[in-house]
MARVEX-41044 format. One record per residue: residue number from 1; x, y, z of N, C-alpha, C in turn; residue in one letter. Coordinates in pm, whole numbers, plus 50000, padded with zeros to 5 digits. Example, Ala and Ser with C-alpha at 12.3 -4.5 7.8 and 13.67 -1.06 7.14 Angstrom:
<sites>
(1,(51319,49431,50780),(51230,49550,50780),(51320,49670,50780),'A')
(2,(51285,49775,50708),(51367,49894,50714),(51290,50003,50787),'S')
</sites>
This chain:
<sites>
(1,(55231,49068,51161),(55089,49034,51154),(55067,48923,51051),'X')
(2,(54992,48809,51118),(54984,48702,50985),(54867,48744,50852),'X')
(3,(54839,48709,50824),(54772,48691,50695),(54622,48655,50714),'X')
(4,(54593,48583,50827),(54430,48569,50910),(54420,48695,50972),'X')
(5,(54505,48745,51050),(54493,48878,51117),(54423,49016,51027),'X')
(6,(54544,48982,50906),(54535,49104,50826),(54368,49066,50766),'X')
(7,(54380,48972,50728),(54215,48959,50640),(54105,49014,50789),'X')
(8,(54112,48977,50885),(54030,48991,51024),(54039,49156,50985),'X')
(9,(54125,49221,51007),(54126,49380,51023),(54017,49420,50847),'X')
(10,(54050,49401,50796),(53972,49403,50668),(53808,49392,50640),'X')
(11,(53798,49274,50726),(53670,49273,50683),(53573,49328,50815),'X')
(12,(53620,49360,50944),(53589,49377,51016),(53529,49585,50991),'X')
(13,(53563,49631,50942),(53561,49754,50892),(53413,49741,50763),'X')
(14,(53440,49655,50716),(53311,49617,50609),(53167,49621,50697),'X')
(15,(53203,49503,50765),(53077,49461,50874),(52993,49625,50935),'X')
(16,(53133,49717,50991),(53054,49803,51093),(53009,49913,50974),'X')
(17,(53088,49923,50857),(52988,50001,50767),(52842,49931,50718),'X')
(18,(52862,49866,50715),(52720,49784,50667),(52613,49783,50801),'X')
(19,(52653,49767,50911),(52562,49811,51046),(52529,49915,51075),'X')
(20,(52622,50011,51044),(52596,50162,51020),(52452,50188,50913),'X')
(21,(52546,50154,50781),(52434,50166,50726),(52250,50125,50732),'X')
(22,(52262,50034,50795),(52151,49953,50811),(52068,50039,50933),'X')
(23,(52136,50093,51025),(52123,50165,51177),(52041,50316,51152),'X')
(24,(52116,50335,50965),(52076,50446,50951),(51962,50489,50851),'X')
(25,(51897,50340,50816),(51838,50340,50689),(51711,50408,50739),'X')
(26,(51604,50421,50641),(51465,50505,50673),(51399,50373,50779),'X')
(27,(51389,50251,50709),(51309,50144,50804),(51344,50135,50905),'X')
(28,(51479,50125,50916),(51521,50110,51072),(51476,50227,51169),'X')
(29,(51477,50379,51122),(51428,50493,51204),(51312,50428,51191),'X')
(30,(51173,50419,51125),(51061,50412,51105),(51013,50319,51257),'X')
(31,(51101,50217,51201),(51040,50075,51329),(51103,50150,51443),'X')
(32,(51186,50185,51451),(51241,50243,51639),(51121,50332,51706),'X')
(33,(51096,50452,51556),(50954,50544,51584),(50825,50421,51588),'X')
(34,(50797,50362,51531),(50696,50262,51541),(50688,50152,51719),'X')
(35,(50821,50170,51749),(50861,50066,51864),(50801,50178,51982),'X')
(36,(50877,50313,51983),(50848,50393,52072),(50749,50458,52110),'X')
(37,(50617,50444,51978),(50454,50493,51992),(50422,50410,52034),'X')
(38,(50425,50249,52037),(50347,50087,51998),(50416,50105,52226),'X')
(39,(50501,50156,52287),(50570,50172,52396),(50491,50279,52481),'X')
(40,(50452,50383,52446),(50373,50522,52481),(50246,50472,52500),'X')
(41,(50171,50434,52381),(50041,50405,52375),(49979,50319,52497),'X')
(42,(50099,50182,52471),(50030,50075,52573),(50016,50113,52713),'X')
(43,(50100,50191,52791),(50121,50281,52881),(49946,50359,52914),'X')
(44,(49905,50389,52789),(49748,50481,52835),(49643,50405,52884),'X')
(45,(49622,50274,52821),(49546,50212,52800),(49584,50046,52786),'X')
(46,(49494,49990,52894),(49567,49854,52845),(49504,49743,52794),'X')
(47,(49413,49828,52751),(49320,49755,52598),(49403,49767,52469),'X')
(48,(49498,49835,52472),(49587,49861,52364),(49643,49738,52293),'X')
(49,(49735,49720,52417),(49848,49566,52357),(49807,49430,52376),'X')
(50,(49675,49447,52337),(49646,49288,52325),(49623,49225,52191),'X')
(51,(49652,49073,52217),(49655,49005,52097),(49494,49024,52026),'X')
(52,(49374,49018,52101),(49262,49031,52043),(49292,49161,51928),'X')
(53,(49315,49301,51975),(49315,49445,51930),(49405,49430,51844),'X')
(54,(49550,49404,51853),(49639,49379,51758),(49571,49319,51589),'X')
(55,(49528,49174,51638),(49504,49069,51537),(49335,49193,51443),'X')
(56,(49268,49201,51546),(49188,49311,51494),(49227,49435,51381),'X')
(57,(49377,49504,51418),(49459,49635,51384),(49460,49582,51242),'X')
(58,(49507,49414,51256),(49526,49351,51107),(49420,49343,50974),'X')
(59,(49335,49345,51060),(49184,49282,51021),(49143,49424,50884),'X')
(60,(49150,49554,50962),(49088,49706,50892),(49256,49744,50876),'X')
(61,(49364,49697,50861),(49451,49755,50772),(49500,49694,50619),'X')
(62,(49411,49566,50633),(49433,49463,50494),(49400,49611,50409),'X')
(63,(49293,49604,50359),(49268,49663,50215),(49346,49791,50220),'X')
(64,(49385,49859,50259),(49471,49960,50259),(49663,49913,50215),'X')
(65,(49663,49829,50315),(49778,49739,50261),(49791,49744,50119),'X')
(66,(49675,49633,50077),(49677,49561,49924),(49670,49671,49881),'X')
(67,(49643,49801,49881),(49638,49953,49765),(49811,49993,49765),'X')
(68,(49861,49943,49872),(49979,50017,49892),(50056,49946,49848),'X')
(69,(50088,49827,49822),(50187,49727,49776),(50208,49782,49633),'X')
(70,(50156,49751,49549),(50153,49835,49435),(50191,49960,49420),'X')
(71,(50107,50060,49506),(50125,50187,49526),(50278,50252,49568),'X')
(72,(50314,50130,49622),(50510,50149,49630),(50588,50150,49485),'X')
(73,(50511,50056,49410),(50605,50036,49290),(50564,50154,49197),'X')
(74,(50489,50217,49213),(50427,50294,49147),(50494,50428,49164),'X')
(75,(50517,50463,49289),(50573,50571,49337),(50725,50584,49325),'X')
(76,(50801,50427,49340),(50950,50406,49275),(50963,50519,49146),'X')
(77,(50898,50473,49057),(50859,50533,48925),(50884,50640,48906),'X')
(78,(50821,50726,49035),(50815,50871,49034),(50677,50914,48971),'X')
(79,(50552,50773,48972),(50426,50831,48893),(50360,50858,49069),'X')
(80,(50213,50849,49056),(50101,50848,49163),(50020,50806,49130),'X')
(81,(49946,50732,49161),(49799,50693,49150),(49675,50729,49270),'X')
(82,(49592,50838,49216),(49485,50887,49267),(49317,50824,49281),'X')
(83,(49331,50718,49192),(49250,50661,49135),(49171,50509,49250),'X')
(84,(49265,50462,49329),(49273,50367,49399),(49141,50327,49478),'X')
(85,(49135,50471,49552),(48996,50421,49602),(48864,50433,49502),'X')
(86,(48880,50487,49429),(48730,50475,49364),(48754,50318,49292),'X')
(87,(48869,50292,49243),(48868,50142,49153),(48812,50069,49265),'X')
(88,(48852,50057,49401),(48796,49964,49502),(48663,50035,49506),'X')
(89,(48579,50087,49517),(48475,50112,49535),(48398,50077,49393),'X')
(90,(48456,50100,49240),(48378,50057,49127),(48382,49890,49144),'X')
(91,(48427,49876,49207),(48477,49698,49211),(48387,49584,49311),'X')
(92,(48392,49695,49446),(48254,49644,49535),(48134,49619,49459),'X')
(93,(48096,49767,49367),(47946,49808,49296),(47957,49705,49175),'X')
(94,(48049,49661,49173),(48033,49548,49023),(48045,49404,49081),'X')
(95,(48051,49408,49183),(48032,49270,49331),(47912,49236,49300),'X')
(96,(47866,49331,49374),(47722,49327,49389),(47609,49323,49322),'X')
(97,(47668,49390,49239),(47516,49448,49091),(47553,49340,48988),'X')
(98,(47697,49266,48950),(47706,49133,48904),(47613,49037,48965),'X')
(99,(47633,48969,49108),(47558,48945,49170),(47408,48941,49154),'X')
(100,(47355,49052,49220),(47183,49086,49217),(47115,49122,49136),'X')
(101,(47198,49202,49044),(47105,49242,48918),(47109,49192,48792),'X')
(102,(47255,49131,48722),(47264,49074,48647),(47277,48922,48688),'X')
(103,(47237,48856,48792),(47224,48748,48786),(47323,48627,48787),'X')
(104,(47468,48678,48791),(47553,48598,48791),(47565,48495,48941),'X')
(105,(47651,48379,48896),(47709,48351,49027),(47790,48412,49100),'X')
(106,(47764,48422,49234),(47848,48517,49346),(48032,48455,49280),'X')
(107,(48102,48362,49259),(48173,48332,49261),(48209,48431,49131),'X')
(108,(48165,48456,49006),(48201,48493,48852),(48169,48646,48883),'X')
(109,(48068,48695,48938),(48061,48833,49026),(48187,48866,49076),'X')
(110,(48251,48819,49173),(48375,48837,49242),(48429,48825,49127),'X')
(111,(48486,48752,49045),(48599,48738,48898),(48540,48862,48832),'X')
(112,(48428,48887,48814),(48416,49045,48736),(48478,49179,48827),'X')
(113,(48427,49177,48933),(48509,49293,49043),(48649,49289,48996),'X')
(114,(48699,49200,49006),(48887,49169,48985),(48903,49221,48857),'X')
(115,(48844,49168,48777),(48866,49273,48624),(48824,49374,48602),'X')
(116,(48745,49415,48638),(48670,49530,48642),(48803,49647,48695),'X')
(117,(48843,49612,48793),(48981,49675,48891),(49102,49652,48786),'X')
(118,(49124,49561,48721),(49263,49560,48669),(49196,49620,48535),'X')
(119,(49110,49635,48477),(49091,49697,48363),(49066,49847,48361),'X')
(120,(49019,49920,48439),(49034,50046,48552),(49194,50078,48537),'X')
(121,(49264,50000,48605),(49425,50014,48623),(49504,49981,48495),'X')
(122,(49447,49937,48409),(49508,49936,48250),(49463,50074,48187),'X')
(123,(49356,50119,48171),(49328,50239,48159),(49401,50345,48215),'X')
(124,(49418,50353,48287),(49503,50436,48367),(49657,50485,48297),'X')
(125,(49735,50332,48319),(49861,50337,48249),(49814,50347,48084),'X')
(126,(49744,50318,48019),(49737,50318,47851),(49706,50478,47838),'X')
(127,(49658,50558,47925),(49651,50730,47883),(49797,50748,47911),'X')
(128,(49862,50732,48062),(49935,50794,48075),(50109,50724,47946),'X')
(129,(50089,50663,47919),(50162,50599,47832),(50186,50630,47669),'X')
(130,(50062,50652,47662),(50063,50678,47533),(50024,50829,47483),'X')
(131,(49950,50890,47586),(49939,51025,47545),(50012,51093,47656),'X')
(132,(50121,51048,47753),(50187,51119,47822),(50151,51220,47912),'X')
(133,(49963,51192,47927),(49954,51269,48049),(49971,51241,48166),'X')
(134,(50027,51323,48316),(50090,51337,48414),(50029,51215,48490),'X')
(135,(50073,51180,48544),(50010,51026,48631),(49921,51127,48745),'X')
(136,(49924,51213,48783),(49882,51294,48891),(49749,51353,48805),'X')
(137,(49744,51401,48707),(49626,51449,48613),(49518,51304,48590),'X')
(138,(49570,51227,48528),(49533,51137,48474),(49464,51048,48577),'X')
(139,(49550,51008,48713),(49450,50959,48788),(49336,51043,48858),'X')
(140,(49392,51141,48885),(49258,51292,48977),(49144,51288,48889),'X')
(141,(49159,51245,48753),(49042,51282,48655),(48956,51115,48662),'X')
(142,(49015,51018,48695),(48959,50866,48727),(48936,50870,48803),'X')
(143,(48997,50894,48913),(48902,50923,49047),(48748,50952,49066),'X')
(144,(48746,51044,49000),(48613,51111,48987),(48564,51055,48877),'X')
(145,(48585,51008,48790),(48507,50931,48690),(48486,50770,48699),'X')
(146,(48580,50740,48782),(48538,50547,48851),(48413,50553,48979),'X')
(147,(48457,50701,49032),(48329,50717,49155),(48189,50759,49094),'X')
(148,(48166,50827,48965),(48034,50868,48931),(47945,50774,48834),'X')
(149,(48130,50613,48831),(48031,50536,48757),(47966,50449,48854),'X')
(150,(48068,50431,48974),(48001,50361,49100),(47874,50396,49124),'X')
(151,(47859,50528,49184),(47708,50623,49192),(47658,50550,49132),'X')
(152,(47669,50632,48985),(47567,50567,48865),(47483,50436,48846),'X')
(153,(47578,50372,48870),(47539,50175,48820),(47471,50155,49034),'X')
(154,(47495,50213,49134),(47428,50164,49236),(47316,50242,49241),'X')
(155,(47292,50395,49233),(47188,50429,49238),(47132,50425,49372),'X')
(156,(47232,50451,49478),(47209,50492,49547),(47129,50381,49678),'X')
(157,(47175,50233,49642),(47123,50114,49629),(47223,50047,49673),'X')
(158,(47221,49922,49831),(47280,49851,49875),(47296,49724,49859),'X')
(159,(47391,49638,49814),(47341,49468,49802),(47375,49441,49939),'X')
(160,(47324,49312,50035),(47338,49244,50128),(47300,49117,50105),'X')
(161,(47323,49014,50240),(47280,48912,50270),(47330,48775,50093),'X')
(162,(47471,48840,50139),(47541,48709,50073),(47558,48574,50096),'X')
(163,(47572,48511,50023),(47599,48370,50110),(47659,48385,50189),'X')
(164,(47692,48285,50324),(47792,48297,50434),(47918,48230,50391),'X')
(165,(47932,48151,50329),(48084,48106,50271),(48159,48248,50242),'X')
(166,(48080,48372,50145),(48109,48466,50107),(48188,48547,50209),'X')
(167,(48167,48529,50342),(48174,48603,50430),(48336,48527,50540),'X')
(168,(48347,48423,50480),(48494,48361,50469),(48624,48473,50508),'X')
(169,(48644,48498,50388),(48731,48583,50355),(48737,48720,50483),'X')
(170,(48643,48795,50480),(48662,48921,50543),(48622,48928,50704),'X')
(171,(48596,48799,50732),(48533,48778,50911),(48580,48690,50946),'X')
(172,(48625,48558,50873),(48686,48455,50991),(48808,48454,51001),'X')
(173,(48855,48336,51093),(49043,48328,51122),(49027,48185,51082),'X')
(174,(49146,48199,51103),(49235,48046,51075),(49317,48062,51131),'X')
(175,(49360,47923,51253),(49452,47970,51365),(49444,48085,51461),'X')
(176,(49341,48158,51469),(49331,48266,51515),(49352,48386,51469),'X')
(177,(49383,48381,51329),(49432,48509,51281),(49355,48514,51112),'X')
(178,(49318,48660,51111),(49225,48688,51039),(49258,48632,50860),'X')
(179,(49191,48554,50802),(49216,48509,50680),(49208,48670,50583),'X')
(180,(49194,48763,50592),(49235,48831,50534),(49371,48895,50519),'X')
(181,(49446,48870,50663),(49613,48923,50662),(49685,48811,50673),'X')
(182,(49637,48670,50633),(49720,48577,50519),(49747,48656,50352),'X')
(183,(49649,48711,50264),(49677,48756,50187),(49790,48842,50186),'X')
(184,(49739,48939,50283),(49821,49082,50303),(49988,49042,50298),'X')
(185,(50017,48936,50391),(50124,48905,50414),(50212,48812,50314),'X')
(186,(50146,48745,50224),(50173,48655,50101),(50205,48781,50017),'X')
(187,(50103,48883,49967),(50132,48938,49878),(50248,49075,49913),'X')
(188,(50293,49079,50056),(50407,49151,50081),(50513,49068,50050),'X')
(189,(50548,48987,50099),(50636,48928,50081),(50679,48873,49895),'X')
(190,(50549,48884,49830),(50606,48852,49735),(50577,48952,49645),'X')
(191,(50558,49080,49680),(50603,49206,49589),(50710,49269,49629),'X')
(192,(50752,49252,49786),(50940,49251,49812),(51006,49212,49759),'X')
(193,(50984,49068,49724),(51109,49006,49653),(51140,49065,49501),'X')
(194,(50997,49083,49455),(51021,49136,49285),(51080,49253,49290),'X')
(195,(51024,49315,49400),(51140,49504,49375),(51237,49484,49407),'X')
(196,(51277,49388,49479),(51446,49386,49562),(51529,49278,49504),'X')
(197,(51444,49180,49446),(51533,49100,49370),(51533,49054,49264),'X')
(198,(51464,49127,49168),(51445,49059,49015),(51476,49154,48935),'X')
(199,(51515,49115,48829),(51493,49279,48706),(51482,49334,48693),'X')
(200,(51297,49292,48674),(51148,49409,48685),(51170,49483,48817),'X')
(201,(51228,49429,48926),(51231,49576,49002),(51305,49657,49013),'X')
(202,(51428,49642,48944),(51573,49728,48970),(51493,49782,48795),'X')
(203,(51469,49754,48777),(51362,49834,48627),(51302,49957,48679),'X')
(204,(51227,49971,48763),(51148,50045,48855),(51215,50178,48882),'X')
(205,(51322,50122,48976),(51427,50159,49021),(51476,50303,48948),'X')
(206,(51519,50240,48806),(51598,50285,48720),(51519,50382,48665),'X')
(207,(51363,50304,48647),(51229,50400,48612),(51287,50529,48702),'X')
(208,(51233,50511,48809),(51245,50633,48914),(51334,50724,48913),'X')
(209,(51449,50696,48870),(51589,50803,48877),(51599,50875,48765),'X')
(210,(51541,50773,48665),(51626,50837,48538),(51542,50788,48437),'X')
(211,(51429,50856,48367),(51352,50764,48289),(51398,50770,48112),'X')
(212,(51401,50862,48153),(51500,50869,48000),(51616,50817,47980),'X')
(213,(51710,50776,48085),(51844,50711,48078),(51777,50520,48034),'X')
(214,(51646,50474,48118),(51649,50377,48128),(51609,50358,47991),'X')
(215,(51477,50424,47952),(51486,50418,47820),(51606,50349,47678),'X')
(216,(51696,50470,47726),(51820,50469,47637),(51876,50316,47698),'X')
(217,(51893,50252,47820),(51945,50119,47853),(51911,50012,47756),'X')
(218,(51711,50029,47725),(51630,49905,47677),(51586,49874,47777),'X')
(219,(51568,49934,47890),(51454,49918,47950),(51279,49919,47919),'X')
(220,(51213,49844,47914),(51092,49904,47826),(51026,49950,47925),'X')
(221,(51018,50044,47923),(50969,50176,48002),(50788,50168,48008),'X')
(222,(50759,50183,47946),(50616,50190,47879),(50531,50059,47895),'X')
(223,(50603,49962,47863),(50546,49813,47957),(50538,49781,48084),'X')
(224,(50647,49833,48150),(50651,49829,48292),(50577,49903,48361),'X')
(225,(50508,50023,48277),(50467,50140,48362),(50316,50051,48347),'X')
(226,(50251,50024,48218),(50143,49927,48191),(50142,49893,48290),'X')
(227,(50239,49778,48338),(50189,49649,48403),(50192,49653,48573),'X')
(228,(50241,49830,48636),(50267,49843,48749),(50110,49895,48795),'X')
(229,(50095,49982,48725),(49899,50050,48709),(49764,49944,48668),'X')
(230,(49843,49856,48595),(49705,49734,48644),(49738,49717,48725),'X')
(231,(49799,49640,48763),(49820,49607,48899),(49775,49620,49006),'X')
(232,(49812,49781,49048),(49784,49858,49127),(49593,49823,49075),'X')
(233,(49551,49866,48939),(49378,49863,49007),(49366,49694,49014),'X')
(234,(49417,49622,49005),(49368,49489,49029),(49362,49456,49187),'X')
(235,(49482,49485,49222),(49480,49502,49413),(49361,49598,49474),'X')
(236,(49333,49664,49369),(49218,49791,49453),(49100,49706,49420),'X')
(237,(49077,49638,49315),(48958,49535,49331),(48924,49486,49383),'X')
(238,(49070,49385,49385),(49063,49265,49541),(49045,49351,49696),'X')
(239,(49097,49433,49674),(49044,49523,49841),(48919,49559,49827),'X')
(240,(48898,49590,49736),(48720,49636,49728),(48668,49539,49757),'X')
(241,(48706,49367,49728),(48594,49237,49743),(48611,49192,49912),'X')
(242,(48760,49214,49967),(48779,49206,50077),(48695,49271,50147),'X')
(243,(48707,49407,50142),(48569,49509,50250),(48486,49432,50207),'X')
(244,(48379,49431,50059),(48239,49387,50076),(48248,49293,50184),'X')
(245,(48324,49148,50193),(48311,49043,50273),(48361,49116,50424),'X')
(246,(48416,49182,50501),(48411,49222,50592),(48281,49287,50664),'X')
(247,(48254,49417,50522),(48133,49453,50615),(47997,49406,50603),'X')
(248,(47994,49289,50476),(47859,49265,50469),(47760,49319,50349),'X')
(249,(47811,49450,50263),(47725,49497,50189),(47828,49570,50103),'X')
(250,(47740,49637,49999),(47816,49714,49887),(47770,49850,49901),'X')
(251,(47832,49961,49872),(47777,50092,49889),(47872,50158,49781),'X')
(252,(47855,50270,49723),(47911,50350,49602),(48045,50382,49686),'X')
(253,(48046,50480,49780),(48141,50535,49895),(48239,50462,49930),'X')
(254,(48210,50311,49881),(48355,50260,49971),(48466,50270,49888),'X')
(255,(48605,50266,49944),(48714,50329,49907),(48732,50442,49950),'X')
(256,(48673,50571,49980),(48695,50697,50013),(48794,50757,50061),'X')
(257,(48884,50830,50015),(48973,50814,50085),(49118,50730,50097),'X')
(258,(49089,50651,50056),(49178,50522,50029),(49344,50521,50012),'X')
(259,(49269,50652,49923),(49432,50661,49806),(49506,50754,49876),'X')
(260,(49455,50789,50015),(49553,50920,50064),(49615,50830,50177),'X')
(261,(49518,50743,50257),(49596,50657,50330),(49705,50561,50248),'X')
(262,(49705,50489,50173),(49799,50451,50078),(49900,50499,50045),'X')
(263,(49915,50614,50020),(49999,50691,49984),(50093,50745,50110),'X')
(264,(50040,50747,50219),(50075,50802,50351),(50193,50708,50421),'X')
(265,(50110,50578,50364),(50201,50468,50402),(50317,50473,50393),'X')
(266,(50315,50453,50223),(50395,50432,50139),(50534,50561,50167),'X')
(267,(50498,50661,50165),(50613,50733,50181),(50616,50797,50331),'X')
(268,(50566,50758,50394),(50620,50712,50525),(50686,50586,50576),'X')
(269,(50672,50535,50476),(50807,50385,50472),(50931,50418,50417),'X')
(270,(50929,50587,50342),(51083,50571,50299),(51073,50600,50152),'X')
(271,(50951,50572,50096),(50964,50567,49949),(50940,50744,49865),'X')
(272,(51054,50772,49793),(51051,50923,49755),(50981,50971,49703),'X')
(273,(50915,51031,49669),(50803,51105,49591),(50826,51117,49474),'X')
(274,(50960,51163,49470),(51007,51185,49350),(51056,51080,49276),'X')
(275,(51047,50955,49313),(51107,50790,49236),(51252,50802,49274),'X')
(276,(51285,50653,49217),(51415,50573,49197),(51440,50552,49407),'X')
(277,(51357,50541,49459),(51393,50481,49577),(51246,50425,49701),'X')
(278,(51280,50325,49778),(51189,50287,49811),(51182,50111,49848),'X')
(279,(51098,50103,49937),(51067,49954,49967),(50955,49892,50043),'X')
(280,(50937,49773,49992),(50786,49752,50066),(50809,49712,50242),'X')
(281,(50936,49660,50258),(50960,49664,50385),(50900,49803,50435),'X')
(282,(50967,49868,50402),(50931,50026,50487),(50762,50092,50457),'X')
(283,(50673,50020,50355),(50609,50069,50339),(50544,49966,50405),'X')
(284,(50537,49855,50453),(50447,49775,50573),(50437,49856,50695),'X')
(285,(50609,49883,50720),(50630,49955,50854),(50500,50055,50883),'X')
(286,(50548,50137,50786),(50460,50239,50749),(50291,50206,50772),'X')
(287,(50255,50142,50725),(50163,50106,50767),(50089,50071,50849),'X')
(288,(50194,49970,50932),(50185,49971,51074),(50163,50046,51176),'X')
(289,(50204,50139,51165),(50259,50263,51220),(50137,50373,51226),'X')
(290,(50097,50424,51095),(49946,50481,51066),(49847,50410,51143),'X')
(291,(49823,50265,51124),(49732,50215,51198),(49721,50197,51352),'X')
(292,(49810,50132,51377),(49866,50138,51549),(49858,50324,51640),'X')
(293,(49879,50395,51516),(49836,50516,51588),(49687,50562,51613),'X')
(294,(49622,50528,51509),(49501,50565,51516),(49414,50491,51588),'X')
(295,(49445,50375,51625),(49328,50300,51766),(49391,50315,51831),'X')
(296,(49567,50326,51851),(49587,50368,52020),(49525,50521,52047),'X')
(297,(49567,50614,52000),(49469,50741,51990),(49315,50746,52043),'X')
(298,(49280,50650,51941),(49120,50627,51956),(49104,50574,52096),'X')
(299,(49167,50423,52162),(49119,50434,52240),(49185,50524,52396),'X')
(300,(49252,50597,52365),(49276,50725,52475),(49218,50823,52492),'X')
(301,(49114,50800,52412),(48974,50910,52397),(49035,51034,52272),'X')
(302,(49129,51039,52233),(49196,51136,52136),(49060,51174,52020),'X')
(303,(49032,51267,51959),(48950,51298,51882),(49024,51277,51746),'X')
(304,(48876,51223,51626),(48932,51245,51535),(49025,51340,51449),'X')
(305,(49029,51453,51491),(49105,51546,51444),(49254,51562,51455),'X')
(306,(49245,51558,51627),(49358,51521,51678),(49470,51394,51627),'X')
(307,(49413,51291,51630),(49488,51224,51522),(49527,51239,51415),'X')
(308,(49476,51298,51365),(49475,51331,51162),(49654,51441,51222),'X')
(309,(49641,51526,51340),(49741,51641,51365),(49856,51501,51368),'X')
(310,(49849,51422,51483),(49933,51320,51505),(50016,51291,51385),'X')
(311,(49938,51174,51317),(49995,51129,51203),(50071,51208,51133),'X')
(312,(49990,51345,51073),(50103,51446,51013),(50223,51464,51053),'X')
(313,(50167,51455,51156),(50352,51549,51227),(50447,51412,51235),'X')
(314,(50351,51258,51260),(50451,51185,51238),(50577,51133,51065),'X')
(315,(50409,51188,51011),(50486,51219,50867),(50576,51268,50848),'X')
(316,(50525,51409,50882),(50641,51554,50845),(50773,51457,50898),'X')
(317,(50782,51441,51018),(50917,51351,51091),(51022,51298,50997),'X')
(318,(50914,51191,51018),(50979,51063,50890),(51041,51107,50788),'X')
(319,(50920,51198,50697),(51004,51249,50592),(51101,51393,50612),'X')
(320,(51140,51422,50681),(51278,51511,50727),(51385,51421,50753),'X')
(321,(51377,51282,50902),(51444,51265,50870),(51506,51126,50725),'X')
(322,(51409,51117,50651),(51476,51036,50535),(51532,51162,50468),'X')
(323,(51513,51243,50424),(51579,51368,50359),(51701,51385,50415),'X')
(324,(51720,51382,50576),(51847,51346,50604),(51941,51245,50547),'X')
(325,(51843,51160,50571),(51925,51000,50535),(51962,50996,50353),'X')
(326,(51888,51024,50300),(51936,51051,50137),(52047,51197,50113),'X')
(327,(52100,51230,50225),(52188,51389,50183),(52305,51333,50256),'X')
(328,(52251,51212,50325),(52457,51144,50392),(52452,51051,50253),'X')
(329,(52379,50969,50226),(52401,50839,50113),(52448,50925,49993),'X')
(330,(52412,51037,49941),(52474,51129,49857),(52592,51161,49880),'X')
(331,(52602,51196,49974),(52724,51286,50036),(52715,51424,49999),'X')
(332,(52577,51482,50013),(52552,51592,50024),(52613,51664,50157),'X')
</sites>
């Protein structure tokens, strides 16, 4: 056997483990399950698979997206954030009431929403950081205290009839496709690359498995956790300014909910509950996937309820079989 041969036998064994692996990862199940509903559905209804409905699917899954991008890195960690939808909803109410009541320009209104959200999400990480309460305590208790300041400051009180430039963002296209899932898709792509290829995300990572080991590395633990929870409320801002411009108005209520779809995503893309694993690839999927079920559903006449059963069980799925898939990568 020559010496090209022998290297050929060599690396050829590399390749089919690495296809294997890839064949067997959570995303790859996710999208096959995503391929085979997106296959079922169109079949009921053939209002389903069109580019109008599709580009639409895009349109009401942005702000949920932008909660979840973050909400991946967050969950790497092994923290949670509960807090999400009310920051998007304190963020609409500071849209608006910047806006109408205090008089600002709509443009410096919108720049207060955005801080308003990342200062929300600094709060967040500065309790759990420094007084070490549970990311699960700490946000359940913001939740309810970002929503009663929303209440509070709207009073029960709607803003409308923004400028129409305003209305840019959350209703028109460009090229045909909704200027709101240009964002969505900019800011996936470039919170992939930071978890999968920089430092700060194998930081995460390391967060998630072992937080006390990373510690002991020089990892700064405590900065990263900071700067993953603004974050996270700064994206819940910007989703909060996105809806206002979609639907037109501000209301205390919006967000509702938010943080459970987010979360649904997210570890229905693969990402552990428990940290040190995870990706935004799988948590788009994921996303995809939640959404594409619930208007194909919807329009097959399926009841709300009935869906809510759906999704679960597509959950439960997913996460059994990634539990599989993490007990071969072990070698459990």
């Amino acid at each position: 056997m020559t010496a090209h041969e022998t290297s050929q036998t060599r690396i050829a064994p590399a390749w089919t483990q690495q296809l294997r692996a890839l064949l067997r990862s959570q995303e790859s199940v996710l999208l096959f399950i995503t391929v085979i509903a997106v296959l079922i559905l169109s079949t009921q209804t053939d209002k389903f698979l069109t580019v109008r409905n599709l580009l639409n699917q895009g349109r009401l899954m942005t702000e949920i997206g932008l909660i979840a991008l973050p909400m991946t890195y967050i969950i790497v960690t092994g923290g949670i954030d509960l807090s999400v939808g009310s920051i998007a909803g304190l963020s609409a109410i500071m849209l608006g009431y910047g806006w109408y009541n205090l008089g600002l320009p709509l443009e410096l209104a919108i720049v207060l929403a955005l801080v308003i959200g990342a200062i929300a999400g600094f709060a967040n990480g500065l309790f759990i950081i420094l007084f070490r309460v549970p990311p699960l305590i700490m946000t359940l208790a913001t939740l309810a205290f970002y929503r009663g300041l929303a209440e509070g400051i709207a009073q029960a009180r709607s803003v409308r009839d923004y400028p129409e430039w305003f209305y840019a963002l959350g209703q028109r296209e460009t090229l045909g496709i909704p200027n709101q899932l240009y964002f969505l898709v900019i800011a996936a792509i470039i919170t992939a690359i930071i978890l999968s290829r920089t430092t700060f995300g194998r930081s995460l990572y390391a967060i998630g498995n072992n937080e006390l080991a990373a510690r002991f590395s020089g990892i700064p633990v405590r900065r990263n956790k900071l700067i993953i929870y603004t974050l996270s409320g700064f994206m819940s801002g910007f989703a909060g300014y996105v809806l206002v411009s979609r639907v037109s108005t501000t209301r205390s209520d919006m967000g509702s909910g938010w943080e459970l779809d987010a979360i649904a995503a997210v570890v229905l893309g693969g990402t552990s509950i428990f940290g040190g694993s995870g990706s935004i690839v799988g948590t788009m999927i994921g996303l995809v996937l939640i959404q594409l079920l619930k208007n194909g559903l919807a329009l097959t006449g399926v009841t709300g309820d009935a869906t809510i059963v759906v999704i679960g069980s597509v959950l439960i799925l997913s996460t059994l079989i990634n539990s599989v898939i993490q007990r071969r990568v072990e070698g459990l």
